[in-house]
MMTF fields as JSON, N, C-alpha, C and O atoms, coordinates in Angstrom:
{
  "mmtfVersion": "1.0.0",
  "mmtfProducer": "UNKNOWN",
  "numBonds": 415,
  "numAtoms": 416,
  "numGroups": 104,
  "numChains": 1,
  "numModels": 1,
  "chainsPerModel": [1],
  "groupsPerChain": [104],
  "chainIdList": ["A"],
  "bondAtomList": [4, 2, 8, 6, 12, 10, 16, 14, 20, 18, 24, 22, 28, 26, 32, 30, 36, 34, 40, 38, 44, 42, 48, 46, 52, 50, 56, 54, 60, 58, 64, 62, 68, 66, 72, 70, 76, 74, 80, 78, 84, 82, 88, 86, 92, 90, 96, 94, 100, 98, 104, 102, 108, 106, 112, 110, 116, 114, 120, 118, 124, 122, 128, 126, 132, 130, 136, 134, 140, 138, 144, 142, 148, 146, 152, 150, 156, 154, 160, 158, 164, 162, 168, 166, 172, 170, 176, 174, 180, 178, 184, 182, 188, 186, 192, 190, 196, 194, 200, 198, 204, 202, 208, 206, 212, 210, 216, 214, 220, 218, 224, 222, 228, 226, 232, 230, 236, 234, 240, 238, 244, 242, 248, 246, 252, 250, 256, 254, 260, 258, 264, 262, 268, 266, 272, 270, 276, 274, 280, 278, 284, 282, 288, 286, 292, 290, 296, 294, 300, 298, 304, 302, 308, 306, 312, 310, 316, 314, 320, 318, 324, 322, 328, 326, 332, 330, 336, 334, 340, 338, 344, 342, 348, 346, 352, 350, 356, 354, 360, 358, 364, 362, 368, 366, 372, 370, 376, 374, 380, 378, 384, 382, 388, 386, 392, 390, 396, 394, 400, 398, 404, 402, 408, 406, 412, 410],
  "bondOrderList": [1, 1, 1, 1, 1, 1, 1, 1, 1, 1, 1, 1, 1, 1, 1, 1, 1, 1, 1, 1, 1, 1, 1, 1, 1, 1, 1, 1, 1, 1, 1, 1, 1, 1, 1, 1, 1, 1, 1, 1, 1, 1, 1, 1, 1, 1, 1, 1, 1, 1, 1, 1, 1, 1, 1, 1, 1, 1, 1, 1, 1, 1, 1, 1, 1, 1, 1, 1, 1, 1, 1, 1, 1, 1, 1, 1, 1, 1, 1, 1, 1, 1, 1, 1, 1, 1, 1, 1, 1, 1, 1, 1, 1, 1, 1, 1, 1, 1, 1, 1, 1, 1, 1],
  "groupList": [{"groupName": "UNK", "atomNameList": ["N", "CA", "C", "O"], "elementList": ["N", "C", "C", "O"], "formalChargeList": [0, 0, 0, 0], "bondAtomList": [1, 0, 2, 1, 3, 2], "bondOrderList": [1, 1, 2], "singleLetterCode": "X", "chemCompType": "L-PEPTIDE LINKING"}],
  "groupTypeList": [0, 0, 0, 0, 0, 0, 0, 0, 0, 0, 0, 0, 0, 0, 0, 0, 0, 0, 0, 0, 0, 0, 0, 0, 0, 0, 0, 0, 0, 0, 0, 0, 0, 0, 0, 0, 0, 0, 0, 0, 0, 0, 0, 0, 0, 0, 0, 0, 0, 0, 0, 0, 0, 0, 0, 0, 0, 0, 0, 0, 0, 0, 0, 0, 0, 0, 0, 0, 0, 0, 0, 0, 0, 0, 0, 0, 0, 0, 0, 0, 0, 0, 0, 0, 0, 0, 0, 0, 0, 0, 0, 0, 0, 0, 0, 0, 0, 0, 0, 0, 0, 0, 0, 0],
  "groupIdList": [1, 2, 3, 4, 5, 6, 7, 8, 9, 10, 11, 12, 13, 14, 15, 16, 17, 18, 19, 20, 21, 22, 23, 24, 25, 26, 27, 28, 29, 30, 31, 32, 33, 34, 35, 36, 37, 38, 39, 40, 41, 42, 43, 44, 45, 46, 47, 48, 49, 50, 51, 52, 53, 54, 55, 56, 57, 58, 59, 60, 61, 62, 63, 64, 65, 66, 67, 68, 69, 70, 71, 72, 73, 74, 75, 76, 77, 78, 79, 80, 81, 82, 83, 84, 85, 86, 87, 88, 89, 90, 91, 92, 93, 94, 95, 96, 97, 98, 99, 100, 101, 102, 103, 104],
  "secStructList": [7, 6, 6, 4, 4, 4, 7, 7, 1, 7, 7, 7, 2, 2, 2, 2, 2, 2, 2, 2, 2, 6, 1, 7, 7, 7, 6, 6, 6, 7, 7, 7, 2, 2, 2, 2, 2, 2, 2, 2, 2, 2, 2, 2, 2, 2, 2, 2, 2, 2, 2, 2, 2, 2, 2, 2, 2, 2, 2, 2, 2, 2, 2, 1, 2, 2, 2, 2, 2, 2, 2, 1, 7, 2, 2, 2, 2, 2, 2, 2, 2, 2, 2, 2, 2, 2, 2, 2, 2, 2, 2, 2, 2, 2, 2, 2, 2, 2, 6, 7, 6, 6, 7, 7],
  "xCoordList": [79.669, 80.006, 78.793, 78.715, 77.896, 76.74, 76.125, 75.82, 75.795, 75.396, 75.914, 75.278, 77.012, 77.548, 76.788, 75.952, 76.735, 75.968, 74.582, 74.142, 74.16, 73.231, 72.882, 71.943, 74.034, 74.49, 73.797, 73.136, 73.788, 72.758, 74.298, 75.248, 74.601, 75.879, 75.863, 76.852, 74.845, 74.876, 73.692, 72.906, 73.513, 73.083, 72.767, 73.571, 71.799, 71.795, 72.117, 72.005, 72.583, 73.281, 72.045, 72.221, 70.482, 69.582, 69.231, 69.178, 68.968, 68.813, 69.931, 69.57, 71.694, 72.142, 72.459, 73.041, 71.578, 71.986, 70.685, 70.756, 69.964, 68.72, 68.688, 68.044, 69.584, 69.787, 70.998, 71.202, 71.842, 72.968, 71.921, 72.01, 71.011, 70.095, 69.683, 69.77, 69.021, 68.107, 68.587, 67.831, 70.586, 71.046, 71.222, 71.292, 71.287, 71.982, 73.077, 74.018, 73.079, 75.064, 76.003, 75.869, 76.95, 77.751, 78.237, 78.483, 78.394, 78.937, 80.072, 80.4, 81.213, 82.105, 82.168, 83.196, 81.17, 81.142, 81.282, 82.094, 80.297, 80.631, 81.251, 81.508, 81.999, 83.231, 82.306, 81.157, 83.287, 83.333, 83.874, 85.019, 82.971, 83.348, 84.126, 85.125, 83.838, 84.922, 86.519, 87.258, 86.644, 87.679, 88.278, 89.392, 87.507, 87.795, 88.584, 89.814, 87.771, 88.31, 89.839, 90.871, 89.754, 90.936, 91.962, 92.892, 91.661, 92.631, 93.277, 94.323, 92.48, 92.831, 93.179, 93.951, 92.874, 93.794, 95.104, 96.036, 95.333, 96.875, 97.567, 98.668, 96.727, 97.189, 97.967, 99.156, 96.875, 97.22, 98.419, 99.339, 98.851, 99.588, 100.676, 101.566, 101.045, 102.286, 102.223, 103.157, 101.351, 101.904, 102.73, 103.749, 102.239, 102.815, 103.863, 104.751, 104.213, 105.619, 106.301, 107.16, 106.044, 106.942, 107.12, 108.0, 106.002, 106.505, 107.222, 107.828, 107.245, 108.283, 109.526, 110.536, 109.412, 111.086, 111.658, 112.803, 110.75, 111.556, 111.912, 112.471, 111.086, 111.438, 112.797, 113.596, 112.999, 114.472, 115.369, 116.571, 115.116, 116.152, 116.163, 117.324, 115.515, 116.07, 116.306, 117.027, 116.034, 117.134, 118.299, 119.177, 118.759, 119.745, 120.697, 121.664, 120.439, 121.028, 121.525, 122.539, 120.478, 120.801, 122.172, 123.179, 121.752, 123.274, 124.324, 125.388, 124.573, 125.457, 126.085, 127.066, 125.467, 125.535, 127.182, 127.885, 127.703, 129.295, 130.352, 131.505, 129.758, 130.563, 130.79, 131.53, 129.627, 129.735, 130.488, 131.198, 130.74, 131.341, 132.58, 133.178, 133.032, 134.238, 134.768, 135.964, 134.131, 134.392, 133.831, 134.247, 132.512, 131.755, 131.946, 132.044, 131.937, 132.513, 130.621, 129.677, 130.9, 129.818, 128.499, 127.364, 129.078, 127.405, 126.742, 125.537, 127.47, 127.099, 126.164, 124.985, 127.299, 126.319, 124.92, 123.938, 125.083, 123.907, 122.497, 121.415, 123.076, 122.002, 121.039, 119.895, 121.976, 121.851, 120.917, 120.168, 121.192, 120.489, 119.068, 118.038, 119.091, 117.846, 116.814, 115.59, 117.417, 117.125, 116.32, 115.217, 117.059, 116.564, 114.995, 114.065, 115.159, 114.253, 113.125, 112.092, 113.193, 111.77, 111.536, 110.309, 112.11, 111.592, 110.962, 110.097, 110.949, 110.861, 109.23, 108.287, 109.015, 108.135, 106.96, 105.745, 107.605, 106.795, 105.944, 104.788, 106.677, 106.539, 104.785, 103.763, 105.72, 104.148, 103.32, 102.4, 103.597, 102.12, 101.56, 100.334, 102.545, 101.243, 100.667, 99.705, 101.002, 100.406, 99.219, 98.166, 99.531, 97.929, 97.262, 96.094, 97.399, 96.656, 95.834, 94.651, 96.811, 96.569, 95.131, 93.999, 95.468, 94.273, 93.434, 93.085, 92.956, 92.037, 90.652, 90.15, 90.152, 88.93, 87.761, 86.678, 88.194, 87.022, 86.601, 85.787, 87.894, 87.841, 86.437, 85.893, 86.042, 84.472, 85.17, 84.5],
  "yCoordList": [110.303, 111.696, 112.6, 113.725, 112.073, 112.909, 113.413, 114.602, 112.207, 112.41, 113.591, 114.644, 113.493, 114.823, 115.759, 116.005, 116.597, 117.397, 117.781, 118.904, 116.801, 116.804, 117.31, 117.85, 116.87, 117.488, 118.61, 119.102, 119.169, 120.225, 120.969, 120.199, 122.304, 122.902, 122.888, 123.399, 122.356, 122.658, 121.673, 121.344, 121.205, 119.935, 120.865, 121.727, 120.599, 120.799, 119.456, 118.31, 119.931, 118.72, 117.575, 116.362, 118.491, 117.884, 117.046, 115.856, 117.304, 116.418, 114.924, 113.827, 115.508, 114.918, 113.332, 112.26, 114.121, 112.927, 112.049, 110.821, 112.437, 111.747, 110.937, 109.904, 111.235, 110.509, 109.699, 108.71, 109.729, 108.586, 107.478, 106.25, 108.257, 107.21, 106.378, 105.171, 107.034, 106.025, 105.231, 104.908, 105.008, 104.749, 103.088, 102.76, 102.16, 100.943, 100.699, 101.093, 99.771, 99.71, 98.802, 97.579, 99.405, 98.711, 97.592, 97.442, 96.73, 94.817, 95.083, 94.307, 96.173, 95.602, 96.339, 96.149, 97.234, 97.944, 96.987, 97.126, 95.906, 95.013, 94.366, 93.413, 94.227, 93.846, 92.408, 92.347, 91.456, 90.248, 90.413, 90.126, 90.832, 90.955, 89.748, 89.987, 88.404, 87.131, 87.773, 88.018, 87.945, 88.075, 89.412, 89.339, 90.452, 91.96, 91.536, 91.559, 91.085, 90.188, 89.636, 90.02, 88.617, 88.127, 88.917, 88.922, 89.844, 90.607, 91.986, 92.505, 92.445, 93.456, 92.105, 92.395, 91.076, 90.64, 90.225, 90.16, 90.01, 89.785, 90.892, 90.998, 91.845, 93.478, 93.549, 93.795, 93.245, 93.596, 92.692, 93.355, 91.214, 90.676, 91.056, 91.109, 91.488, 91.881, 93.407, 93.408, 94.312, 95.767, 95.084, 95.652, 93.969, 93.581, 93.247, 93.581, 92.549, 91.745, 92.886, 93.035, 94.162, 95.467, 95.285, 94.499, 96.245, 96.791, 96.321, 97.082, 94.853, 94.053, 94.152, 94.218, 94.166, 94.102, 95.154, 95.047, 96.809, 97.857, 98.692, 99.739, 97.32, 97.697, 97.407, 98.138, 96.0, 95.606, 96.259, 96.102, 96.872, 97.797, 98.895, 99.15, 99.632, 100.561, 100.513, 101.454, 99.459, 99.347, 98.947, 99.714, 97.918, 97.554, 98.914, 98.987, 99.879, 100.984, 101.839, 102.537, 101.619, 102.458, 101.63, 102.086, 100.514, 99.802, 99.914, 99.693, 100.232, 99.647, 101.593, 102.057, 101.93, 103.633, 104.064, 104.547, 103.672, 104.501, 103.716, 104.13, 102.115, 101.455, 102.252, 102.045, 103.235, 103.398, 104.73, 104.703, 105.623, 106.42, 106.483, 107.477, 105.372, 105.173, 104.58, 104.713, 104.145, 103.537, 104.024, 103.69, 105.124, 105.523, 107.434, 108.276, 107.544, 108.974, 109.31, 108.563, 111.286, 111.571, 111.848, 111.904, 112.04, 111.742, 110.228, 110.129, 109.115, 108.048, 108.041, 107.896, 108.257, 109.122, 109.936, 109.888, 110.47, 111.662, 111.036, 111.268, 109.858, 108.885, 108.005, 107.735, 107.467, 107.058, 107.133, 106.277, 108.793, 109.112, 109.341, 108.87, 109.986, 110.552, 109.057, 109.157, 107.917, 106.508, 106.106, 105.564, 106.461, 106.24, 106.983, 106.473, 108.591, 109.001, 109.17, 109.57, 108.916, 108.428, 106.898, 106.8, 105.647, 104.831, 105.354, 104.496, 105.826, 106.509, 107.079, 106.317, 108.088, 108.77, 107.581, 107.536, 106.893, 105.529, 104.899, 104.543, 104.764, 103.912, 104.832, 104.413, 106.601, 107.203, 106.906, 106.094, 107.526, 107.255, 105.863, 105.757, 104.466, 103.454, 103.509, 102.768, 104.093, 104.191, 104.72, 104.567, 105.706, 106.615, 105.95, 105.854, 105.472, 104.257, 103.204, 102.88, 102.768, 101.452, 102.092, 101.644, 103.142, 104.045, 104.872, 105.838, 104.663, 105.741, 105.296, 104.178, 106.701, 106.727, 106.315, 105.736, 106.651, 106.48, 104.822, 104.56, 103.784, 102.4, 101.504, 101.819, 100.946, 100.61, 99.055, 98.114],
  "zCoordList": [67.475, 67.665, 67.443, 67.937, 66.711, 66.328, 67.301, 67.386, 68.451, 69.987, 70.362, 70.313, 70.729, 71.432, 71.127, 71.997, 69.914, 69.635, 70.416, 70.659, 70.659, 71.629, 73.216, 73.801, 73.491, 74.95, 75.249, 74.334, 76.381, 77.189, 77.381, 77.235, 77.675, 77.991, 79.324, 79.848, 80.204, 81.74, 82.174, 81.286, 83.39, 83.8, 85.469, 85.825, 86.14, 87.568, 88.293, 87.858, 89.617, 90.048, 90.543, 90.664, 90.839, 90.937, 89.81, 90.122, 88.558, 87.647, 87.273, 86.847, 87.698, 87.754, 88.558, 88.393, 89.553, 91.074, 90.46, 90.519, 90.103, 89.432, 88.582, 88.765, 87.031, 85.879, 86.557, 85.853, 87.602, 87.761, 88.882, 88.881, 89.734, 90.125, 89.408, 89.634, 88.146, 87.778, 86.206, 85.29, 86.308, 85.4, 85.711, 86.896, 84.791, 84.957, 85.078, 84.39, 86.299, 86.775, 85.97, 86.005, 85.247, 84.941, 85.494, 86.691, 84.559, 84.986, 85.378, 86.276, 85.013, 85.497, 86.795, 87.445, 87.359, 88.687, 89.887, 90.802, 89.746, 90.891, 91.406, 90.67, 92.911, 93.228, 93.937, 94.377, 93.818, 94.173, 96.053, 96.403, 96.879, 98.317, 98.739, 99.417, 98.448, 98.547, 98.703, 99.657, 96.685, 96.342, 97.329, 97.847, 97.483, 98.241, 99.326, 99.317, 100.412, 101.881, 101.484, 102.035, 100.372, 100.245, 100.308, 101.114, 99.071, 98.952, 99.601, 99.21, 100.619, 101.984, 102.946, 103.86, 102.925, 104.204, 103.522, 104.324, 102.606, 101.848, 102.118, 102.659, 101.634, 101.854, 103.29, 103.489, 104.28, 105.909, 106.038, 106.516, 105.761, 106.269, 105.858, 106.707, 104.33, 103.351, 104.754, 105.555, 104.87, 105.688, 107.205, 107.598, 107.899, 109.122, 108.833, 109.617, 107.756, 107.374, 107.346, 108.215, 106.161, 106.146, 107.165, 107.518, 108.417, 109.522, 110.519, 111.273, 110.665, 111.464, 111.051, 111.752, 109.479, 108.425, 108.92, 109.358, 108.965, 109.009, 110.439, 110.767, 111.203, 112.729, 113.061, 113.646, 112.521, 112.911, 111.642, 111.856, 110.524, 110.169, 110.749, 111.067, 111.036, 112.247, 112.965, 113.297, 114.044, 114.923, 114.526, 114.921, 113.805, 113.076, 112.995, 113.755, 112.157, 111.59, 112.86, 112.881, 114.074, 115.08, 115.961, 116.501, 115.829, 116.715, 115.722, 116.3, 114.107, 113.354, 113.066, 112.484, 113.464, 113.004, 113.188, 112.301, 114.945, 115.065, 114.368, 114.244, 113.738, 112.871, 111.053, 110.091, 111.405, 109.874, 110.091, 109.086, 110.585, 110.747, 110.457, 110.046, 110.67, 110.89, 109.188, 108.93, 108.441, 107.244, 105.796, 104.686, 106.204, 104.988, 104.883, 105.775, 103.484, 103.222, 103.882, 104.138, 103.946, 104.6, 103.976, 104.449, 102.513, 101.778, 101.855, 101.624, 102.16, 102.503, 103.994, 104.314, 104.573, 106.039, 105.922, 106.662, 105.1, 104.753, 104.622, 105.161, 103.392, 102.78, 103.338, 102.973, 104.647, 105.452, 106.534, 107.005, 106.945, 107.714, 107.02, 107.502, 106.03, 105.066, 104.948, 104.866, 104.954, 104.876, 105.805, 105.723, 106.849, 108.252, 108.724, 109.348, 108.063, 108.592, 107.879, 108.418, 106.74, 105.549, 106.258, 106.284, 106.851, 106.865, 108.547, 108.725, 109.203, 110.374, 109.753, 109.968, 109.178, 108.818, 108.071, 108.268, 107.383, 106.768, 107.656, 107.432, 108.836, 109.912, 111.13, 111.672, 110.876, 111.735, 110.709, 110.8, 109.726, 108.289, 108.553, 108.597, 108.789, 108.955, 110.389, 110.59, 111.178, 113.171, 112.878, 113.497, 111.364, 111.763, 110.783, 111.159, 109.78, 109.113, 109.896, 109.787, 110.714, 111.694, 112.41, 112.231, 113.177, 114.119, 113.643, 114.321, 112.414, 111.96, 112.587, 112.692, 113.013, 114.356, 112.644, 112.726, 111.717, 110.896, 109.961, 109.076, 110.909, 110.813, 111.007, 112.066, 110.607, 111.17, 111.312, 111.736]
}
């Protein structure tokens, strides 16, 4: 704690970009690119599995929909729909994931 005391009350960002240049990198900073790869393509295959899963639940929901009408009170309905259209919205959020122009 004594350190602290020490501290400057203000730093320029020039001196700053300087002292993190010319600092030693932490051990645990470095990522194992092996393990990285591994683990974004686990990533990618678990997002395809979703998006196949929640393709055929929406359609599902869309053929099963005038069956439910007929049997579920209408906040059930409500839920339903609200269900439908977050997994809907889930579904653009990963299109523009999938297509980002800033993908290399």
């Amino acid at each position: 704690m004594k350190d602290s005391n020490n501290l400057p009350k203000s730093i320029s960002h020039k001196k700053l970009s300087y002292l993190l240049s010319q600092a030693p990198k932490d051990k645990f900073s470095y990522i194992d690119s092996e393990h990285d790869q591994t683990k974004s393509e686990e990533l990618y295959e678990i997002i395809d599995n979703w998006e196949s899963s929640t393709r055929n639940l929406i359609e599902q929901i869309c053929k099963e929909k005038k069956k439910f009408h007929k049997n579920k009170s209408s906040n059930a309905l409500i839920a339903l729909g609200a269900m439908e259209a977050h997994l809907n919205m889930a579904m653009h959020a990963l299109n523009s994931f999938k297509h980002d122009p800033n993908d290399s």
